[in-house]
N, C-alpha and C positions, 0 to 999 in steps of 0.2 A: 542551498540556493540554486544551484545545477541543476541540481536531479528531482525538484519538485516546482520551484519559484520559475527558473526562467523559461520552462517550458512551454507552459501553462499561462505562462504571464505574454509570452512572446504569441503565442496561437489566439489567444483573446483578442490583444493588439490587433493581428493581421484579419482576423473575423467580424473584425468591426468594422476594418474601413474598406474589406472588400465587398462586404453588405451594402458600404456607401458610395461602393463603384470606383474607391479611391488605392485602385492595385500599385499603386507607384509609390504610396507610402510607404506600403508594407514593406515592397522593396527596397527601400531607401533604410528602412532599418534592419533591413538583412545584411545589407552591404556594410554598413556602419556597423553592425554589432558582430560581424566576421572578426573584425578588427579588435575590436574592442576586447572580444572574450580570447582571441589569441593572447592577445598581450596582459589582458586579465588574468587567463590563465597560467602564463610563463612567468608572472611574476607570482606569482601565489604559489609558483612549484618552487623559486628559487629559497622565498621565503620559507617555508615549511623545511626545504633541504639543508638551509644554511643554520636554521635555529632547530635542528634536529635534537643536538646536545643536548639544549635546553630543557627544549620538550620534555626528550627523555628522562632527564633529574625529576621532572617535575609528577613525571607518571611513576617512576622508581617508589620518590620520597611520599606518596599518597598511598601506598599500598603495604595496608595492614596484614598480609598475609604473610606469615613466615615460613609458608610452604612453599610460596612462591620464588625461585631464586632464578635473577635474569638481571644483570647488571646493563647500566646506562648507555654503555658502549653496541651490548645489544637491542636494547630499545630505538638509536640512535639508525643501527645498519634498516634495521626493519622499518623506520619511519620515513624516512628516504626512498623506501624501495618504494612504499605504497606513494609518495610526494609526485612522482613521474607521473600521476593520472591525472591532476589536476591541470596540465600541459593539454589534453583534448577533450576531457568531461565537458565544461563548458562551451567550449565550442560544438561539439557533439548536439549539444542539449538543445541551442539557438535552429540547429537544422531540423531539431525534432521537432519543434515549437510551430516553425516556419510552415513545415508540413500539414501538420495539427491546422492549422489557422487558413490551409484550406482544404477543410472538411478529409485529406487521407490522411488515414491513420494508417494505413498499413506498413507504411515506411519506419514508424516510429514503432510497431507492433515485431515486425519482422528481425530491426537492427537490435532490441532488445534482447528476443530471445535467441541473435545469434551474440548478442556481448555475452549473455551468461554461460553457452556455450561452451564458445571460444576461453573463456572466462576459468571454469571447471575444467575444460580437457589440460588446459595450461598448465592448471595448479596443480591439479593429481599425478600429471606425468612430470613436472617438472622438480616437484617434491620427491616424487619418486627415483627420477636420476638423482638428485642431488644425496639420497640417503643411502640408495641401495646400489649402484652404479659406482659414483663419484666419492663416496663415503664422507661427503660434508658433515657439516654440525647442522642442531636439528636448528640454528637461529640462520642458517644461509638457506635448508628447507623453505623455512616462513616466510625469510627475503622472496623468495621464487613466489611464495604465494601471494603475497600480498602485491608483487608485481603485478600479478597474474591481473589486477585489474587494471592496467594500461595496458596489457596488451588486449584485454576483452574489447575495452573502448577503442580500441586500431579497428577490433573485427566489426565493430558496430560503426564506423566512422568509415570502412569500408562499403558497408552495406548504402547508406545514407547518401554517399559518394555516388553507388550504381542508378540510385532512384531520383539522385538529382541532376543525370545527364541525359537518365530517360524520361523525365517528366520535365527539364525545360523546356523543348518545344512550347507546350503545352501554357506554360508559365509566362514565355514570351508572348502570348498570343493573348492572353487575359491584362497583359501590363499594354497592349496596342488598345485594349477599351478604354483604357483609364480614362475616368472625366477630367481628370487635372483641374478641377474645383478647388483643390485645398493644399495649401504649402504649409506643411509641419514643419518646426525648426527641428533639430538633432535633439536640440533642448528639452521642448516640448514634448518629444518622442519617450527618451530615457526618462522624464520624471513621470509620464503616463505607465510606462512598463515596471519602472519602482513602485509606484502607486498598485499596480496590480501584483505585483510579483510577493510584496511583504505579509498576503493575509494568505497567500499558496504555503508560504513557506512556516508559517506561524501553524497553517492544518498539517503539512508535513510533520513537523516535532511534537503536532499533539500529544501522542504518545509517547517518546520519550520526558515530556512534560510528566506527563502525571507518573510517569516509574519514577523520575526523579522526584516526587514527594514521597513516593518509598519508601525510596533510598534515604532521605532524610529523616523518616520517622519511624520507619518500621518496625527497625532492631528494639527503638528504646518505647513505643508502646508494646512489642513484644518483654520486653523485658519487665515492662509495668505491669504485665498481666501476668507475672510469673513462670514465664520461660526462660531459660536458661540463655546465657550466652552463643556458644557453638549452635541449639537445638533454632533460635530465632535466625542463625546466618544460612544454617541449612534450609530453611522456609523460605527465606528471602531469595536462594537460590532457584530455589521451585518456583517461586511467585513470577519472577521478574526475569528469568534467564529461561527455563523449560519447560514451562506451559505457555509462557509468551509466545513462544516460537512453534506452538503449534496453533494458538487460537488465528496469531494471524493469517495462518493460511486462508480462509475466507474472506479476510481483508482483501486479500489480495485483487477477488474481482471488483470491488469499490476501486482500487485506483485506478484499476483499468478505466470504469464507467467513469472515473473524473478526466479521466485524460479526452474519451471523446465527449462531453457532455459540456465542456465549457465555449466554443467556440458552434457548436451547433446553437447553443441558447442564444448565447451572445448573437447572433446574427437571427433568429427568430426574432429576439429582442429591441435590437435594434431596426427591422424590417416593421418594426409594432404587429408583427403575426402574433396575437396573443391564443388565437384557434390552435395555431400549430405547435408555437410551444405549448399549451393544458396537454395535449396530445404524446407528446416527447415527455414531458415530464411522466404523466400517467404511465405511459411504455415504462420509464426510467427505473421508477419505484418499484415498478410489476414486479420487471425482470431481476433489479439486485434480491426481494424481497426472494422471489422464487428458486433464487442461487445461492443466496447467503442462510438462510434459516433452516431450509433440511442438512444443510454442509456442517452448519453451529451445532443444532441435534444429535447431530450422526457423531460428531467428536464427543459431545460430552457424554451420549449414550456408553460409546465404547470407551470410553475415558482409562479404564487400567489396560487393557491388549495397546491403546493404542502410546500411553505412557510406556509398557514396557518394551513397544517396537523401538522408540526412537531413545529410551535411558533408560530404564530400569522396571523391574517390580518394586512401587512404591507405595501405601496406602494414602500419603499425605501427599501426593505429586496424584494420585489418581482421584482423590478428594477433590483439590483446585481445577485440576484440569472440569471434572464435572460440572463445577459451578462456572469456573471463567471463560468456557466455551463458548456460550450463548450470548454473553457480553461483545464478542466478534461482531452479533447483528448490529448493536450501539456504535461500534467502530466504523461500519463502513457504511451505515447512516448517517453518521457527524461527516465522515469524506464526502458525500453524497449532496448531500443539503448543504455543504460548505461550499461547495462546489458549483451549484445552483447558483448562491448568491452570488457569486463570480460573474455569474453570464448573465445575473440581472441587473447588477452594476450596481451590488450593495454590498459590497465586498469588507466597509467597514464595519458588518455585523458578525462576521465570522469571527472578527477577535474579539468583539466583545462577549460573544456565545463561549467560544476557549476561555476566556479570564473568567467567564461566569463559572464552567465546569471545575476548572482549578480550583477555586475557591470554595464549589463545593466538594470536591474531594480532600481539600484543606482541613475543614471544617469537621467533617464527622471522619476523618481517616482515624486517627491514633483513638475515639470514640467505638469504635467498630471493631478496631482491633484487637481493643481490649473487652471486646465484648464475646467476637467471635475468632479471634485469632487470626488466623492467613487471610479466611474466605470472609473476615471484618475488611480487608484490602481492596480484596475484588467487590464486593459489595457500594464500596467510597466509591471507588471508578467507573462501578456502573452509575450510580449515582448520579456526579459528575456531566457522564457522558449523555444520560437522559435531559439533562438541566441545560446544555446547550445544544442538545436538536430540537428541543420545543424551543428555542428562541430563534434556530435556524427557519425552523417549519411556521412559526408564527410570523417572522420577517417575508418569507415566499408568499404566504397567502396572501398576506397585505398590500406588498407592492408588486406582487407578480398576477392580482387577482382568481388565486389558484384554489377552484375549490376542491376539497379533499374528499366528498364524498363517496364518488366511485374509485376512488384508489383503494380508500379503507373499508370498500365491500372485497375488495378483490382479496386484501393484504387476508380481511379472515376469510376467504376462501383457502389461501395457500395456508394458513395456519391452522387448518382443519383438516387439509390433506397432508400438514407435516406431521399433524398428532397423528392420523392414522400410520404412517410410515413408521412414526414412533413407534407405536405399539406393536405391528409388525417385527419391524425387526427387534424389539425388545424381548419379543416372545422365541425369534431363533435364536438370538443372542442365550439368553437363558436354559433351551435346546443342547446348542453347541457347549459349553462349558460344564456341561456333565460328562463331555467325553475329551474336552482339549481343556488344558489350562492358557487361562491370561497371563498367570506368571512369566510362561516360557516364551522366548520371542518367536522361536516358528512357528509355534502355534497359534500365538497373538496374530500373528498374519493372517494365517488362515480362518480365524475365526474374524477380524476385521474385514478381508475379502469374502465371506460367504455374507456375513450381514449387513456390508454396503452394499452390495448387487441385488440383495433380495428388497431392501430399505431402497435404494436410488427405481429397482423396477415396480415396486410398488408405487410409489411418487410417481415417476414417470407417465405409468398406465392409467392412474387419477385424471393426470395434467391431457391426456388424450382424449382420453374419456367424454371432459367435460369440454374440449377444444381452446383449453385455455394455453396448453402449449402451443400451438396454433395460432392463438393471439399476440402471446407474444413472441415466436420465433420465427411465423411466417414463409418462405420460400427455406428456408434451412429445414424445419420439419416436414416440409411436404417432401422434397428430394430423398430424408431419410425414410420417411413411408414408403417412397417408391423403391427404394435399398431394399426396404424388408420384405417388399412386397402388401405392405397394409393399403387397407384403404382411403384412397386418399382426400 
């Protein structure tokens, strides 16, 4: 709810009624919800700290692993430590929102990646005194780590802190426009940001959404299709714990693009500029489509070097990763398009678009499974994930009167310059592996760095070529041209 609903939900808010000249509103629920998410927050930490025991039995007595040995006592220190964050996450999140909702991101861009930071230097070194320093046990380690994310949120709450004394001026001078036209109750405020915040938070857990039908079915249509017990829990591991955790890397630029994309619409939208949103939308698509799809590519291309960088030489993790790669594009489409309907004020289509997807990865998962085993999973999900972007994308045209035409010239443009990139680096890739193994991890490196560089400059030189990186990147690519000395 934090770290996707009220941010998102709070910048929409303020993007709306600053559109309508109405800056005193905004303000009025900045000052109220300081309040609000302190004391939200402190209690929600006392809670979590004082039913820690609980907790802990409860995560203890669910885990089937007998390899596993970690008693409730230590579930109990460790659930505590991480409990102190929810003291300034939300509060944190309201100033990002605040920000967001008019039109800077950079505050919310910058306090981020100094929480992950601040976040990582904590954990490594703090883990590190406590085991090889201090000679702790490895469960006061973890304590430290799992701290480590309250003290990220200090570094980011810091940051957010610096940019809200330098940008009040500025803030005070835009609340002296105010039309003072419109007196919103507190009331009316908070069930308008509920109203907005529950379909942000519904696209946040998309994804854990459909791993938890996995999780539900996996094992036992693994086991329908005659795989063995252990041989279905080590797949499930693959599936849902480490190729996950690399396909999303490409998500990752979709939530960026959600975070500025809803409060710029939302105020297109409400300004009834429908010229300039078809315009920001088109850019929108361009640009995810141009960054997420050779990123998809390029992981499932190198699919074993890049399995054996981050866990192992695996045939059956390097299988998945191949397939589930390209699924990322699906991923930060559905963020994308969800995201949209946010800032056109149809926000109650995204959850029916999510229950549609569910339903169909409900539907043909343990079918597929047992048809095709692992990549029977990945296949449901793409599914799924196809089944609510055309209800996203058909909701957009309709009431945002958005035609699709020149987008989906452009989109196979980029998917013609990705297949050529494919093929390119397909062909060093194939090159290099007669003289280095993917098996071995330094070698996986080096062969993963010589054919993103040749794969990324090929792409590149395409997108120049044709001036289409130029379309969409604008005063960013010309300054690099003048860097290289290209022409500009």
């Amino acid at each position: 709810m934090a770290t996707a609903g009220v941010p998102l939900a709070v910048s929409k808010f303020i993007a709306k009624y600053n559109a309508l000249g109405e800056y005193a509103v905004g303000r009025k629920l900045f000052k109220s919800g300081v309040i609000v998410m302190l004391a939200t927050g402190f209690i929600s930490f006392l809670i979590m700290y004082f039913t820690a025991p609980g907790l802990a039995d409860i995560v203890i007595s669910s885990s089937d692993d007998d390899d596993v040995v970690i008693s409730a006592q230590d579930a109990t220190t460790v659930i505590r430590a991480v409990s102190f964050a929810l003291i300034v996450v939300p509060f944190m999140s309201l100033i990002r929102g605040f920000f967001q909702g008019h039109q800077s991101m950079g505050p919310s861009a910058v306090s981020q990646v100094v929480e992950q930071i601040v976040r990582i230097v904590f954990l490594l070194s703090g883990a590190y005194i406590v085991l090889y320093i201090m000679k702790g046990s490895m469960v006061s380690a973890v304590s430290v780590a799992t701290f480590a994310a309250f003290i990220g949120a200090l570094g980011s709450l810091g940051v957010l802190g610096w940019y809200w004394f330098k940008r009040k001026p500025h803030l005070d001078e835009l609340l002296k426009e105010d039309k003072g036209t419109m007196d919103v109750s507190l009331k009316e405020i908070y069930k308008e940001i509920l109203i907005y915040a529950a379909p942000f938070v519904f696209v946040g857990i998309a994804n854990p959404l459909f791993q938890f039908i996995d999780m539900l079915t996996f094992e036992r249509a693994m086991r329908a299709a005659g795989v063995v017990h252990k041989e279905a829990q080590a797949a499930f591991g693959v599936l849902n714990f480490q190729t996950h955790k690399l396909v999303i890397i490409p998500v990752s630029l979709a939530t960026a693009f959600s975070l500025t994309l809803v409060p710029s619409i939302t105020k297109a939208f409400t300004d009834n500029d429908r010229k300039g949103m078809r315009r920001q939308l088109d850019q929108t698509f361009q640009v995810l489509m141009y960054l997420t799809v050779p990123a998809a590519l390029g992981i499932s291309l190198l699919a074993q070097p890049m399995f054996t960088v981050f866990f192992e030489n695996d045939p059956l993790g390097t299988e998945v990763l191949r397939t589930y790669a390209p699924v990322a594009i699906l991923f930060a489409l559905f963020s994308v398009t969800a995201a949209i309907l946010q800032g056109i004020n149809e926000q109650r289509f995204t959850i029916l678009s999510l229950l549609t997807g569910l339903l169909v990865k409900l539907t043909f998962n343990i079918p597929l499974i047992k048809l095709f085993e692992t990549q029977g999973a990945v296949m449901s999900t793409a599914l799924g994930y196809i089944a609510a972007i055309i209800i996203n994308l058909l909701v957009i045209k309709k009431f945002a009167r958005y035609p699709m035409g020149f987008v989906t010239r452009r989109i196979i443009l980029i998917l013609i310059f990705s297949g050529l990139m494919a093929g390119v680096t397909m062909a060093f890739y194939e090159v290099l592996v007669e003289f280095l193994s993917p098996a071995a991890k330094f070698q996986s490196i080096v062969i993963i760095g010589i054919s993103a560089l040749v794969g990324a400059g090929v792409y590149f030189y395409l997108g120049l070529r044709t001036k289409l990186v130029d379309r969409l990147f604008g005063d960013r690519v010309t300054k690099l041209k003048q860097k290289l000395r290209l022409p500009v």
